[in-house]
N, C-alpha and C positions, 0 to 999 in steps of 0.2 A: 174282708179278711178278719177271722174272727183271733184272738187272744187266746193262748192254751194256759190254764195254769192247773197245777198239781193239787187233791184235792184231799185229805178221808185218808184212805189207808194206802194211797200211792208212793208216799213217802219213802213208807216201809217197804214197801214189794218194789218198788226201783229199787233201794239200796241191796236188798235179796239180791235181784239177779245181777247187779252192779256186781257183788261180791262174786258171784261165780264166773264173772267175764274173765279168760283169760289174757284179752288185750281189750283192754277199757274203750279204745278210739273204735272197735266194732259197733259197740252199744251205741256210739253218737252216729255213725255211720248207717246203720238198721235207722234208727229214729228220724234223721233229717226227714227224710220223704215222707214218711209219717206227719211229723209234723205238720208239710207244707201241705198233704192233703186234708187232715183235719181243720187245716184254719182255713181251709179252700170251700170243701165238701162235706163237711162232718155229717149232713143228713145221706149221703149217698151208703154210709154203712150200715150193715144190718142190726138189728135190734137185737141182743143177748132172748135167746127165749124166757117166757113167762115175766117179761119186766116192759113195765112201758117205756120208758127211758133212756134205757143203761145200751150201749151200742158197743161194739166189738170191732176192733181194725187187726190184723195181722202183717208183719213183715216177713221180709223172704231172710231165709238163714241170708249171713256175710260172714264171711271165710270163717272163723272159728266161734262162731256167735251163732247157735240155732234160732230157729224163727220167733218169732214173739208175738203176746197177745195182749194188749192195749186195751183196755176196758175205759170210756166214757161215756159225761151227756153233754147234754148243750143246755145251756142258758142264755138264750138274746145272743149277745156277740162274743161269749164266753164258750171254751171249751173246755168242760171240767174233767182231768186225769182223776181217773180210778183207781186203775188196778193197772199190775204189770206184772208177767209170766212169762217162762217159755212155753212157746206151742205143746212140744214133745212130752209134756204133762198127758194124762188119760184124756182128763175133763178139765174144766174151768174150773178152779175151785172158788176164783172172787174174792173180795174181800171179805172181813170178820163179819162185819156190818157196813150199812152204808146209808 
């Protein structure tokens, strides 16, 4: 089981979509499963095109919470958080840098 910790510009772009949850207990509720599959399976997600690294998880909308898009990598037994968005965006935007 690997460690997930928040990395870079994750901070930021949680606390983004934090702000637009209209019932906060959504956001922890979309993420649990997330979580538990990242620290499980983290190579089972797809790679973000054109990056060697950088891999992409999505959740399913929960009740007033659209779905989400999770950007990280892996290091060893580390799962490092990226990025964090709603799906319902066009494209990925990502972070600033990374």
């Amino acid at each position: 089981m690997r460690k997930i910790v928040p990395v870079g510009a994750y901070g930021t772009s949680y606390q983004e979509v934090l702000a637009k949850c209209a019932d906060k207990k959504d956001l922890e509720a979309a993420l649990t499963g997330i979580w538990w599959a990242l620290s499980n399976n983290a190579e089972d997600f797809p790679l973000v095109s054109g990056y060697k690294s950088l891999r992409i998880a999505k959740t399913d909308p929960v009740r007033s919470l659209p779905a989400l898009r999770v950007v990280f990598t892996t290091n060893g037994d580390t799962v490092q958080l990226r990025w964090i968005e709603f799906v319902d965006e066009v494209e990925f935007r990502g972070p600033p840098l990374l």
